[in-house]
PDB file of N, CA, C, O and CB in Angstrom:
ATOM      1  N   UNK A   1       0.841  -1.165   0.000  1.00  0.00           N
ATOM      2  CA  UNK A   1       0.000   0.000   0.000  1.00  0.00           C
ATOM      3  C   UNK A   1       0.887   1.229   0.000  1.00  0.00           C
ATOM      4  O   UNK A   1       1.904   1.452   0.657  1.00  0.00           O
ATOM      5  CB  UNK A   1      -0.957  -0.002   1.205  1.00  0.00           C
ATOM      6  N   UNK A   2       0.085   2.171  -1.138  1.00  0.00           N
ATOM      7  CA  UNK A   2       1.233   3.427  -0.974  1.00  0.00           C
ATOM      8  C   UNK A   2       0.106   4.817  -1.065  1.00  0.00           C
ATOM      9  O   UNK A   2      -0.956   4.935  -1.674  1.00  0.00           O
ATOM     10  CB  UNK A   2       2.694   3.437  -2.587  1.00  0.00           C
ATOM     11  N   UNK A   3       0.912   5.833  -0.117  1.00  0.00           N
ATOM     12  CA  UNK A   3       0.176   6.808  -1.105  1.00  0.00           C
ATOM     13  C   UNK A   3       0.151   7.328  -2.027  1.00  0.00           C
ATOM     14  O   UNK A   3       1.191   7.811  -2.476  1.00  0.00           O
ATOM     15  CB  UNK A   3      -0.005   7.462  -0.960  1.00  0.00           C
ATOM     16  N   UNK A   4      -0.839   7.424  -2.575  1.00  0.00           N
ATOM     17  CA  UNK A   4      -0.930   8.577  -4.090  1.00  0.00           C
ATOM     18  C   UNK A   4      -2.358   9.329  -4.396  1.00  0.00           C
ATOM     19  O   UNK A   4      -3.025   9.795  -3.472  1.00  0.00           O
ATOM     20  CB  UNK A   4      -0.669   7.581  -5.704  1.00  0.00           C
ATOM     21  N   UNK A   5      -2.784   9.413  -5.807  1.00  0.00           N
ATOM     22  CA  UNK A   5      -3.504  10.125  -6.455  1.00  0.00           C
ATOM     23  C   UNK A   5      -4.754   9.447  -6.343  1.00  0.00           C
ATOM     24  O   UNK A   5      -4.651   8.324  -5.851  1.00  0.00           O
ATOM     25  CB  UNK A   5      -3.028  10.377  -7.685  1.00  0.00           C
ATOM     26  N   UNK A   6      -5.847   9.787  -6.641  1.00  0.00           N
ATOM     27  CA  UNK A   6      -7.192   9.296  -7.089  1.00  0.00           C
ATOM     28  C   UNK A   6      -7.333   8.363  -8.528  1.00  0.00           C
ATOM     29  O   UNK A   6      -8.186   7.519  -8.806  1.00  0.00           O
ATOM     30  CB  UNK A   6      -8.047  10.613  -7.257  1.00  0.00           C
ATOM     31  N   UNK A   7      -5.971   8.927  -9.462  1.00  0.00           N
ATOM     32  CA  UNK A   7      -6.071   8.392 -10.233  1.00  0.00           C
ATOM     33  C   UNK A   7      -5.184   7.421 -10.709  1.00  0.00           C
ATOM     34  O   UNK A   7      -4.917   7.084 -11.863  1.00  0.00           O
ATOM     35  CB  UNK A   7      -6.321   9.040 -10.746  1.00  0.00           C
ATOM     36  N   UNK A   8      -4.595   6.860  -9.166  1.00  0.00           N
ATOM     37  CA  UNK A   8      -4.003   5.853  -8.878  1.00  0.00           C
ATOM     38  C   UNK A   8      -2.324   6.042  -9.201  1.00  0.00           C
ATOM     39  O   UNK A   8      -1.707   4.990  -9.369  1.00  0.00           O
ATOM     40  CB  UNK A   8      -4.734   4.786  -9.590  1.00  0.00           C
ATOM     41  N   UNK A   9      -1.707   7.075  -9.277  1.00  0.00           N
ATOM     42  CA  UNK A   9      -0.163   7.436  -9.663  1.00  0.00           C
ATOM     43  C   UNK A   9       0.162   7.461  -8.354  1.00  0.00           C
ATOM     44  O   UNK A   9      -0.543   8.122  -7.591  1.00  0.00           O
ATOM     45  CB  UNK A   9       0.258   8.878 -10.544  1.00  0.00           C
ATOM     46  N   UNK A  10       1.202   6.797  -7.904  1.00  0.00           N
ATOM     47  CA  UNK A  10       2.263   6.940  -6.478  1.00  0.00           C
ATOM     48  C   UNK A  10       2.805   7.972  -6.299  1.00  0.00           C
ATOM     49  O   UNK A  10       3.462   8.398  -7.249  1.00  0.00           O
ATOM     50  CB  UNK A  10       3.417   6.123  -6.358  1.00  0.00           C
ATOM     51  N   UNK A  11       2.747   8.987  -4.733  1.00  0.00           N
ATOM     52  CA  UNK A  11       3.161  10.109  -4.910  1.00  0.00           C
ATOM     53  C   UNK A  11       4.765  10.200  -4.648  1.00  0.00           C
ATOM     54  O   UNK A  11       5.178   9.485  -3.735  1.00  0.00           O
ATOM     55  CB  UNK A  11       2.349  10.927  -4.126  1.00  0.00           C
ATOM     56  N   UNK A  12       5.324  10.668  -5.056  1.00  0.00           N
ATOM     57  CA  UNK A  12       7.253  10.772  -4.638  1.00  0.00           C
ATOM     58  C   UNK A  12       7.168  10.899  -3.112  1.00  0.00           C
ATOM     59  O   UNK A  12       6.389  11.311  -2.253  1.00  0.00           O
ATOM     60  CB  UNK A  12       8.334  12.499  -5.374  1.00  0.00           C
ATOM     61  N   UNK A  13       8.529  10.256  -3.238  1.00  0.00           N
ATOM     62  CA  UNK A  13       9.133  10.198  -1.675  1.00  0.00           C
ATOM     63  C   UNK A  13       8.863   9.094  -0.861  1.00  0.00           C
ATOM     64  O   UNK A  13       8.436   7.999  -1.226  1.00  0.00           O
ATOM     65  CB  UNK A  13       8.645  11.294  -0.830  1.00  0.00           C
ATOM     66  N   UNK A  14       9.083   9.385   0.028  1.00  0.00           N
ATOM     67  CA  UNK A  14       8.575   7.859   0.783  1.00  0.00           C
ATOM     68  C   UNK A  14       6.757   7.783   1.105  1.00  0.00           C
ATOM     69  O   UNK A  14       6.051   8.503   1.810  1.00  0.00           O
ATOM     70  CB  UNK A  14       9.522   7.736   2.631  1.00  0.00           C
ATOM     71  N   UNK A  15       6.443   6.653   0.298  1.00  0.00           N
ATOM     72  CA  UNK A  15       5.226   7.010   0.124  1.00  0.00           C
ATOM     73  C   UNK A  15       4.289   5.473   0.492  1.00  0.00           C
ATOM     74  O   UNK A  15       3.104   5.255   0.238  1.00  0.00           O
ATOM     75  CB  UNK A  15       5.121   7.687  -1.459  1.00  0.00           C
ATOM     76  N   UNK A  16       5.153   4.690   1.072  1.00  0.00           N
ATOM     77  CA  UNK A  16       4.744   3.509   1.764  1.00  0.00           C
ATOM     78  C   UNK A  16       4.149   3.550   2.750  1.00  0.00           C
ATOM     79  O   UNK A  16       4.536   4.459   3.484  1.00  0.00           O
ATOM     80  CB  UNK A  16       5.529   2.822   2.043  1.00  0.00           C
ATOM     81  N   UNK A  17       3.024   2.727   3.291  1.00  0.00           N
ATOM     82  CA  UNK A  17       2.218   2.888   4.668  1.00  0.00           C
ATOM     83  C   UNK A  17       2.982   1.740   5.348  1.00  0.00           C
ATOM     84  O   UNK A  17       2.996   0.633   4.811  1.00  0.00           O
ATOM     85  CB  UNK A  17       0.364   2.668   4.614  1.00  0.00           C
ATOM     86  N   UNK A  18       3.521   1.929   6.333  1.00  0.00           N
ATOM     87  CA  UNK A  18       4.455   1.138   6.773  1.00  0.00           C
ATOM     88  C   UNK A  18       3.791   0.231   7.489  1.00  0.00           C
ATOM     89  O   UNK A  18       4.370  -0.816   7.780  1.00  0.00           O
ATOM     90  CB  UNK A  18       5.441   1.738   7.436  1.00  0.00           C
ATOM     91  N   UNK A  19       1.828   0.568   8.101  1.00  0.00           N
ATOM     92  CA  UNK A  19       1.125   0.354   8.814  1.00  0.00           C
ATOM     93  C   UNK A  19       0.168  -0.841   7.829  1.00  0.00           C
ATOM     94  O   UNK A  19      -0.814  -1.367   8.354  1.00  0.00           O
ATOM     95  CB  UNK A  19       0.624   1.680   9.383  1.00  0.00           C
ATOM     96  N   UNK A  20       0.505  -1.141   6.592  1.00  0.00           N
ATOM     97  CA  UNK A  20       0.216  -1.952   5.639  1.00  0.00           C
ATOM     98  C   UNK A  20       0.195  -3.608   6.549  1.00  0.00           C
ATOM     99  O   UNK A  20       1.161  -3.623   7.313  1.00  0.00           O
ATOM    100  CB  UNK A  20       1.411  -1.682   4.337  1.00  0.00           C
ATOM    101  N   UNK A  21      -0.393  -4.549   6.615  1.00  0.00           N
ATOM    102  CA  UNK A  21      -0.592  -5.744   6.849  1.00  0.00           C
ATOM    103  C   UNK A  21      -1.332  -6.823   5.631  1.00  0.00           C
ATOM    104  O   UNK A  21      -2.527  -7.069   5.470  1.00  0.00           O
ATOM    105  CB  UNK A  21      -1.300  -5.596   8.031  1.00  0.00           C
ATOM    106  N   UNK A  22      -0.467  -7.197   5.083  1.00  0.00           N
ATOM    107  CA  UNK A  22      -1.094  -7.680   4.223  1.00  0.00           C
ATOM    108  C   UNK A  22      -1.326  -9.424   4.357  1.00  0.00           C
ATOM    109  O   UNK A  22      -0.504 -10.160   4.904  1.00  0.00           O
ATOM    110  CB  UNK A  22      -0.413  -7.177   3.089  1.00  0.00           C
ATOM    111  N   UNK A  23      -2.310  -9.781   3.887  1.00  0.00           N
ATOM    112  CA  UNK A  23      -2.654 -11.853   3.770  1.00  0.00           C
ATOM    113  C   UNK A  23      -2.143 -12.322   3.047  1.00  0.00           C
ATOM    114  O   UNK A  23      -2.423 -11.622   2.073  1.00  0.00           O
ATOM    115  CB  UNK A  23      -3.967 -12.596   3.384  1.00  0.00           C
ATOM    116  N   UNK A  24      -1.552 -13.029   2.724  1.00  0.00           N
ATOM    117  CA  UNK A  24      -1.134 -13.730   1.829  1.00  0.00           C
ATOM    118  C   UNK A  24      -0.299 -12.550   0.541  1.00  0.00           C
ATOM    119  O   UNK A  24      -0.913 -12.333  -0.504  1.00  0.00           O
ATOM    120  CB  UNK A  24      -2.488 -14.644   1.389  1.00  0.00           C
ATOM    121  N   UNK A  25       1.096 -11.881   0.779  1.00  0.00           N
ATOM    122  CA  UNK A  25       1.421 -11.323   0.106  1.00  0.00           C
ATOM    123  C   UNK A  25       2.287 -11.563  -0.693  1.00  0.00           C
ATOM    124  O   UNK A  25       2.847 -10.630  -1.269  1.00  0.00           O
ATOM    125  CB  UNK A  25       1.490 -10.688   0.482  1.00  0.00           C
ATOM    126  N   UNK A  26       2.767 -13.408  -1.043  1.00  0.00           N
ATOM    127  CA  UNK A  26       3.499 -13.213  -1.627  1.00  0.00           C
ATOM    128  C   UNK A  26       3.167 -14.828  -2.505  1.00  0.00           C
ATOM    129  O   UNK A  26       3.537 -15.955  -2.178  1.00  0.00           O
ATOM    130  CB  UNK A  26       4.744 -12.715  -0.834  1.00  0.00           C
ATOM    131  N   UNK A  27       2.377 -14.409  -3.643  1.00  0.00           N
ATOM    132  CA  UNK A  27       1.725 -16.006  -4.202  1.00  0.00           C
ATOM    133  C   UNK A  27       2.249 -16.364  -5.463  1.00  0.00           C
ATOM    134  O   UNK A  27       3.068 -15.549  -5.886  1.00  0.00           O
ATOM    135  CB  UNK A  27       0.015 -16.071  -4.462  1.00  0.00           C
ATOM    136  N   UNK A  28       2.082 -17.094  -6.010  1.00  0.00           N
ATOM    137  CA  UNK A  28       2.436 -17.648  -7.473  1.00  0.00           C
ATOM    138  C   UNK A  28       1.142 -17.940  -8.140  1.00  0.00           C
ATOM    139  O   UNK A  28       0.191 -18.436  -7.537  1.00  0.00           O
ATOM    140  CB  UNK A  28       3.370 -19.045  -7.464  1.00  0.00           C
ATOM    141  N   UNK A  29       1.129 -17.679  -9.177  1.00  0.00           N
ATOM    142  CA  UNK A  29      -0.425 -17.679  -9.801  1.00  0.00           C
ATOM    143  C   UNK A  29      -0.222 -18.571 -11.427  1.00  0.00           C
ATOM    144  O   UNK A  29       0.791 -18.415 -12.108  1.00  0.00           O
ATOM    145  CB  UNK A  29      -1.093 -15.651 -10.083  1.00  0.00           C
ATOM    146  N   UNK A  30      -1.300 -19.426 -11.816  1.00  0.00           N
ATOM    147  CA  UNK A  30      -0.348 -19.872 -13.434  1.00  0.00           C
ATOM    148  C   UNK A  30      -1.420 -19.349 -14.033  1.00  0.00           C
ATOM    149  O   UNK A  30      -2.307 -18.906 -13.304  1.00  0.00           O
ATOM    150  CB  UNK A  30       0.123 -21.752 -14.041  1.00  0.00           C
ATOM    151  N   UNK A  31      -1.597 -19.275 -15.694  1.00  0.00           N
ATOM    152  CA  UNK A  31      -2.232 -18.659 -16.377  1.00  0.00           C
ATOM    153  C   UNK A  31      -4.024 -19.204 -15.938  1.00  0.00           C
ATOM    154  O   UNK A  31      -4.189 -20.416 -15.802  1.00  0.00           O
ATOM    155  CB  UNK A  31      -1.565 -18.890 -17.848  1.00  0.00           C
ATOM    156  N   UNK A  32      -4.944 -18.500 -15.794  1.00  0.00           N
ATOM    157  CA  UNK A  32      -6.410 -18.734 -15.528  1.00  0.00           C
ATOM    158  C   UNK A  32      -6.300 -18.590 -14.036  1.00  0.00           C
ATOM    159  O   UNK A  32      -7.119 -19.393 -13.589  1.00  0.00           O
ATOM    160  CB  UNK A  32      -7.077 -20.236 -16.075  1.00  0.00           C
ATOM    161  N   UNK A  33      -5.866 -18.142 -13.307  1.00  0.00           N
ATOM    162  CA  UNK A  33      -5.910 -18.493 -11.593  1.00  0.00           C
ATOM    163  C   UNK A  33      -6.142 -17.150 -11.673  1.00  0.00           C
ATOM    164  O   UNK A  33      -6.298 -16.376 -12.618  1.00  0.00           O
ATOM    165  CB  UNK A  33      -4.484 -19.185 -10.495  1.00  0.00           C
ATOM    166  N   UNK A  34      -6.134 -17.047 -10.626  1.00  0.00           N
ATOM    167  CA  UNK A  34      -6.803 -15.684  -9.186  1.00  0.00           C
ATOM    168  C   UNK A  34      -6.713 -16.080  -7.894  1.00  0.00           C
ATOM    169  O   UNK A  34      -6.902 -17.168  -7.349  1.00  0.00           O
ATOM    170  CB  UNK A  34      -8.590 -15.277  -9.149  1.00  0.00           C
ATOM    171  N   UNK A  35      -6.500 -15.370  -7.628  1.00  0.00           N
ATOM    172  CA  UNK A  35      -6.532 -15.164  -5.765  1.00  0.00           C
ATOM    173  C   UNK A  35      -6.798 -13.686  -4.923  1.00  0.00           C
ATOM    174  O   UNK A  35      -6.161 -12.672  -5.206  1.00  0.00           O
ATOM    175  CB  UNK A  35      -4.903 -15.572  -5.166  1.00  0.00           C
ATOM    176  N   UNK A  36      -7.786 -13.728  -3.899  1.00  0.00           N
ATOM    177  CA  UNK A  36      -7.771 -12.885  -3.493  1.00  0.00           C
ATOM    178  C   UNK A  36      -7.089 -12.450  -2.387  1.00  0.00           C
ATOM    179  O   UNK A  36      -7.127 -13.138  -1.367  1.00  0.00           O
ATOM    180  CB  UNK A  36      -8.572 -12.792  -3.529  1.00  0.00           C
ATOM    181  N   UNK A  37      -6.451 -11.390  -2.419  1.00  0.00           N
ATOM    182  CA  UNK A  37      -5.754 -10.788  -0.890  1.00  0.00           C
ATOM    183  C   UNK A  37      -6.203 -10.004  -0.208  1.00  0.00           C
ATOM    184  O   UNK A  37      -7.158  -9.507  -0.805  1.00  0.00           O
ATOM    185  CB  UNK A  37      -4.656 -10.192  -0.867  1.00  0.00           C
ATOM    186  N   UNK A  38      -6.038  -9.424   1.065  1.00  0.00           N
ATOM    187  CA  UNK A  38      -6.666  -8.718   2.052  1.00  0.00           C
ATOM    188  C   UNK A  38      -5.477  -7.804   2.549  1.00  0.00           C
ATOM    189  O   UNK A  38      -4.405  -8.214   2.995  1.00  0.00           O
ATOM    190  CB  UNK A  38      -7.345  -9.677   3.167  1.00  0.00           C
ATOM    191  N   UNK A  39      -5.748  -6.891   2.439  1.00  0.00           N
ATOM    192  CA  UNK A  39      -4.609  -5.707   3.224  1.00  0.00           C
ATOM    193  C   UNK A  39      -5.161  -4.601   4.454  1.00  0.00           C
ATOM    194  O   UNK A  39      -5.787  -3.655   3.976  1.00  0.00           O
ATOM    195  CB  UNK A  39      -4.007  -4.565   1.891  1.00  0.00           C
ATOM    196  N   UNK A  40      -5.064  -4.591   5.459  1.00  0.00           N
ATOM    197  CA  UNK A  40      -5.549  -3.499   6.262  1.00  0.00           C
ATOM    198  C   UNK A  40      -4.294  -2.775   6.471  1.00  0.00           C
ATOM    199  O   UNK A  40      -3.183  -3.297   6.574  1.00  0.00           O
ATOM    200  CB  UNK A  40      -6.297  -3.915   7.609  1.00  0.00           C
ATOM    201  N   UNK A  41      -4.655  -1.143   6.541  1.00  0.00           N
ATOM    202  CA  UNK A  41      -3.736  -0.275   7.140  1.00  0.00           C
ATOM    203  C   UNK A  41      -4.565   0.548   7.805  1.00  0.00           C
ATOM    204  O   UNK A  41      -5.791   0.588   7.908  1.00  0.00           O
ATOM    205  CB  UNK A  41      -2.816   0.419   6.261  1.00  0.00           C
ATOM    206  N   UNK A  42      -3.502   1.335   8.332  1.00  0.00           N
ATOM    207  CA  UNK A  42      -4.165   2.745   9.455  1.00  0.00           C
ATOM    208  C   UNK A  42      -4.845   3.930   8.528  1.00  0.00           C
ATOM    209  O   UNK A  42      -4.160   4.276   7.566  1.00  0.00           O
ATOM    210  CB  UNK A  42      -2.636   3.709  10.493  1.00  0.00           C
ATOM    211  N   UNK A  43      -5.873   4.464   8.674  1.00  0.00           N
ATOM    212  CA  UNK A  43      -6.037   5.210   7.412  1.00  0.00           C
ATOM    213  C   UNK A  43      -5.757   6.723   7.730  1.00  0.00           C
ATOM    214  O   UNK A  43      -6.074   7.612   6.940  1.00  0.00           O
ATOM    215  CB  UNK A  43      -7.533   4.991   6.790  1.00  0.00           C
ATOM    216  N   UNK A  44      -4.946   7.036   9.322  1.00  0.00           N
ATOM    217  CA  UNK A  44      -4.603   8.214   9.558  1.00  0.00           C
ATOM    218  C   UNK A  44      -2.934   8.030   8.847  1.00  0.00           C
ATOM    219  O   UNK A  44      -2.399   9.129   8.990  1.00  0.00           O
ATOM    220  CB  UNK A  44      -4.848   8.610  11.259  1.00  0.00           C
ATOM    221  N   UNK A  45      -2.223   7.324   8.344  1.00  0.00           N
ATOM    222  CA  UNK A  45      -0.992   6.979   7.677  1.00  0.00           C
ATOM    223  C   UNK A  45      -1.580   7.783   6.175  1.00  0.00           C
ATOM    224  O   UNK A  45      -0.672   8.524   5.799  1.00  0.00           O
ATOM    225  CB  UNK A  45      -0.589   5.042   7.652  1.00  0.00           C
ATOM    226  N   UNK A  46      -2.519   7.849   5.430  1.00  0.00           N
ATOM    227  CA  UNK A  46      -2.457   8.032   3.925  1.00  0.00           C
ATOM    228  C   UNK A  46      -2.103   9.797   4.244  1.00  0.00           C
ATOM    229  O   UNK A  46      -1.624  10.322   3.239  1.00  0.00           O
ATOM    230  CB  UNK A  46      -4.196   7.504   2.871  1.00  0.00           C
ATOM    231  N   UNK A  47      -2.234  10.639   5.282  1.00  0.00           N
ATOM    232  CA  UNK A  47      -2.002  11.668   5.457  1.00  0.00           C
ATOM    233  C   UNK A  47      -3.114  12.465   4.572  1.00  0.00           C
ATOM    234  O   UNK A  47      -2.751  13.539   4.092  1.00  0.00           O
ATOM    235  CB  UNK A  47      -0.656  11.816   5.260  1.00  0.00           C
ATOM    236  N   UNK A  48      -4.197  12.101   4.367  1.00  0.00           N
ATOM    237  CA  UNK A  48      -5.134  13.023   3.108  1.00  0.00           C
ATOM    238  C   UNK A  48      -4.961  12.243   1.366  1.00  0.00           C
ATOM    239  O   UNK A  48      -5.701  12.668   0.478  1.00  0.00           O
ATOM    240  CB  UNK A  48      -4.252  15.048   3.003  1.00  0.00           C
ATOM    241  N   UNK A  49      -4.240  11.450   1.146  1.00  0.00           N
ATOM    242  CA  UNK A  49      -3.919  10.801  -0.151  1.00  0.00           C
ATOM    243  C   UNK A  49      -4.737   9.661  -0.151  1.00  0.00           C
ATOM    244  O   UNK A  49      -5.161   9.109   0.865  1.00  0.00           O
ATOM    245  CB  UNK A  49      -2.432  10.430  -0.366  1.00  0.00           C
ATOM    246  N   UNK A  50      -5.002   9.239  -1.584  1.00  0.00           N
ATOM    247  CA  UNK A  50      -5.285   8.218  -1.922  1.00  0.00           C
ATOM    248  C   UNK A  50      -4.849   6.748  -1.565  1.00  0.00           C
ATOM    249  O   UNK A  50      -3.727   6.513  -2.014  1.00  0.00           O
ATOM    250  CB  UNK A  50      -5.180   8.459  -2.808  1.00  0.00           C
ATOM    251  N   UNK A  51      -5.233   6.026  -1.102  1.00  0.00           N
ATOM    252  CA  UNK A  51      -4.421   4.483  -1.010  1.00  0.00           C
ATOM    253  C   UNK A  51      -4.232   3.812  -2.554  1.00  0.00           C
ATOM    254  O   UNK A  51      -5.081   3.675  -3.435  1.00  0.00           O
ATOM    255  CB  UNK A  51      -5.488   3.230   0.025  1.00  0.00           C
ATOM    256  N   UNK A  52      -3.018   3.501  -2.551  1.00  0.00           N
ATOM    257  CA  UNK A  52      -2.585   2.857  -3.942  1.00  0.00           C
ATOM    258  C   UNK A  52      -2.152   1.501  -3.819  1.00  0.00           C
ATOM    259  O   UNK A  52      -1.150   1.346  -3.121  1.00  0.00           O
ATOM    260  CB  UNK A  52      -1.427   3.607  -4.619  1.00  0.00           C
ATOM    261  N   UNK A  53      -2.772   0.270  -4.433  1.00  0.00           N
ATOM    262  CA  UNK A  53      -1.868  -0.944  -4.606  1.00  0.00           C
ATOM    263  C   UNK A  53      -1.007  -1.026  -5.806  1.00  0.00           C
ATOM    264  O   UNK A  53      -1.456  -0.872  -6.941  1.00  0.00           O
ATOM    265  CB  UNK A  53      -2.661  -2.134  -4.621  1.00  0.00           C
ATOM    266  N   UNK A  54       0.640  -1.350  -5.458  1.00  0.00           N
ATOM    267  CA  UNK A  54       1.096  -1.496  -6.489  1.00  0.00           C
ATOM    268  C   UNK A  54       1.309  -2.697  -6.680  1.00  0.00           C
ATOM    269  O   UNK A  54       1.549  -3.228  -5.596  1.00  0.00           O
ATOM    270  CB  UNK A  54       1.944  -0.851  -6.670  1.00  0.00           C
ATOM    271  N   UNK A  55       1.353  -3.549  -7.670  1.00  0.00           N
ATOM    272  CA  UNK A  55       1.462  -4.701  -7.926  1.00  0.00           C
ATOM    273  C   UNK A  55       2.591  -5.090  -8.611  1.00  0.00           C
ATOM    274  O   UNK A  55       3.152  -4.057  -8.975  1.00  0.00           O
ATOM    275  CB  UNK A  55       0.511  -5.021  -8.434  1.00  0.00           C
ATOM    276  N   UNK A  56       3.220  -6.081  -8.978  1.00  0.00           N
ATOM    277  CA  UNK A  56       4.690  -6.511 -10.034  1.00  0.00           C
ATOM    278  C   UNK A  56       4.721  -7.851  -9.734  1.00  0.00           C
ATOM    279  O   UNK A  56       3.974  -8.550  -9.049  1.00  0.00           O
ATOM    280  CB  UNK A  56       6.408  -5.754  -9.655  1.00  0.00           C
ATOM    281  N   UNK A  57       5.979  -8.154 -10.536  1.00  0.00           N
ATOM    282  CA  UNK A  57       5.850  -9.595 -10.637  1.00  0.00           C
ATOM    283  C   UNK A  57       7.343 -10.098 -11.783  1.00  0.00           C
ATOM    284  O   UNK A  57       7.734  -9.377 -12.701  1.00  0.00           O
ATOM    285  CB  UNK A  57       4.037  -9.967 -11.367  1.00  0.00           C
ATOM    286  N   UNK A  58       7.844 -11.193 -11.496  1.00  0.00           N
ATOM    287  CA  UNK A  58       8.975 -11.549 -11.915  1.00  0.00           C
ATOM    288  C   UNK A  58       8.634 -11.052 -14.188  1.00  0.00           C
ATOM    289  O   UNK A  58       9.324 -10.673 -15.135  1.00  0.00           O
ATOM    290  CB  UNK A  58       9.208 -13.602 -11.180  1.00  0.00           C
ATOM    291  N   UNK A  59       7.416 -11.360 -13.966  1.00  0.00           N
ATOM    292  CA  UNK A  59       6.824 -11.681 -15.424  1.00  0.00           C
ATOM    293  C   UNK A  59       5.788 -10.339 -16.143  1.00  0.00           C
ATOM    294  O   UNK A  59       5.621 -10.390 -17.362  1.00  0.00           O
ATOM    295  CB  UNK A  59       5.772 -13.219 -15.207  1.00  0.00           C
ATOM    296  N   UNK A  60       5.260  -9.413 -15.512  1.00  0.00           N
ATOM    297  CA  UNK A  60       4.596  -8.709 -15.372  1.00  0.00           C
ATOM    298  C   UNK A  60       5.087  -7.208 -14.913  1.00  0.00           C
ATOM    299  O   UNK A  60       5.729  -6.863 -13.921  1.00  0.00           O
ATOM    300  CB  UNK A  60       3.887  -9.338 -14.758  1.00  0.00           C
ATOM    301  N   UNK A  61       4.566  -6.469 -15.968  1.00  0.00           N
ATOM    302  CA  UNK A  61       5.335  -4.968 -15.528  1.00  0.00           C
ATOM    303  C   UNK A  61       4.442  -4.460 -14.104  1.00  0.00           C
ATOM    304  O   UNK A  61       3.471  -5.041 -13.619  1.00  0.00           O
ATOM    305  CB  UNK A  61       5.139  -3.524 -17.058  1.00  0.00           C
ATOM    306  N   UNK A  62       4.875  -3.623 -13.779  1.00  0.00           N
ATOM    307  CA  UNK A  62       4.409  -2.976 -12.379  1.00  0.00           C
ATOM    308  C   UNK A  62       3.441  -2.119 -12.951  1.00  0.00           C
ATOM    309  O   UNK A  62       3.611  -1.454 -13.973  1.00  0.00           O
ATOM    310  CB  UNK A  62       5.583  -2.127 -11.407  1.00  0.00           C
ATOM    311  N   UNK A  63       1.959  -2.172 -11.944  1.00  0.00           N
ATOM    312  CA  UNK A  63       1.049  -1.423 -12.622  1.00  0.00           C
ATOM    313  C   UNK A  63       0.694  -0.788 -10.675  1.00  0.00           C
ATOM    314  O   UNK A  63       1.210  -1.159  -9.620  1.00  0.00           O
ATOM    315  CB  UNK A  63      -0.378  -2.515 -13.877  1.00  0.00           C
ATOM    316  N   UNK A  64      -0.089  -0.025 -10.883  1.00  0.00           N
ATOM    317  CA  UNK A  64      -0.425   1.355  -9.712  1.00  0.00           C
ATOM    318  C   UNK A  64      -2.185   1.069  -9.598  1.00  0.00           C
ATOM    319  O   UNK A  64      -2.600   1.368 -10.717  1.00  0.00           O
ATOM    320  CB  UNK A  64       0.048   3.473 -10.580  1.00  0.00           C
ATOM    321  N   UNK A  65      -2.989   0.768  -9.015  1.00  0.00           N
ATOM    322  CA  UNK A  65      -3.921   0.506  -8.723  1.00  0.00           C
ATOM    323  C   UNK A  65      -5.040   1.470  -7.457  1.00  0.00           C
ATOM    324  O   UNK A  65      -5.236   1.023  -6.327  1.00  0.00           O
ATOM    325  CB  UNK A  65      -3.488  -0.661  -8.547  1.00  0.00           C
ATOM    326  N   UNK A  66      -5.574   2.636  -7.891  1.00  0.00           N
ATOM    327  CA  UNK A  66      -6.361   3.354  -6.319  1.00  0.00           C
ATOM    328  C   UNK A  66      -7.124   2.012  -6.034  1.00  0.00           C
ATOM    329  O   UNK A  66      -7.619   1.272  -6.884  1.00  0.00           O
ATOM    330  CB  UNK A  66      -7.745   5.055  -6.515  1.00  0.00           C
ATOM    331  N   UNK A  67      -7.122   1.862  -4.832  1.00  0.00           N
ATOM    332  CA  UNK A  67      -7.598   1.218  -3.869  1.00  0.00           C
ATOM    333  C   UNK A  67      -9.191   1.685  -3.751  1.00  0.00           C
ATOM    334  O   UNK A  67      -9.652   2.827  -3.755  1.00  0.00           O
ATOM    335  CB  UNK A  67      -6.700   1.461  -2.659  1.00  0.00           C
ATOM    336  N   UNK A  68     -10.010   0.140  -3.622  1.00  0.00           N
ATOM    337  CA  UNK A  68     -11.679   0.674  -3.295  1.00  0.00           C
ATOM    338  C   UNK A  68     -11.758   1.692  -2.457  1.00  0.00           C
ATOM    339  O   UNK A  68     -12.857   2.155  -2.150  1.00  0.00           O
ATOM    340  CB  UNK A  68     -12.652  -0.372  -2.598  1.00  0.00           C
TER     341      UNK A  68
END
């Protein structure tokens, strides 16, 4: 979880919620799969910003995601 924009861009600097807890954060998936994860953080940490998931992957470029 990071902060950023509404329209899901990460803002510069240190922009990690350090208060991030995430389930199952570190999976292997093969082509047709899914899985869902669960992340809670503090939501006095986003400081007024958007919550952002960023995602990546050995295979997969890094994409920026606003958070529900």
């Amino acid at each position: 979880m990071r902060r950023g924009t509404a329209s899901g861009q990460e803002l510069p600097g240190d922009n990690e919620l350090q208060s991030s807890v995430w389930q199952g954060n570190d999976i292997t998936l093969f082509p047709g799969e899914s899985q869902k994860l669960t992340v809670t953080w503090n939501s006095a940490d986003l400081q007024g910003a958007t919550p952002v998931v960023s995602l990546s992957g050995w295979n997969v470029p890094k994409v920026d995601i606003p958070a529900p």
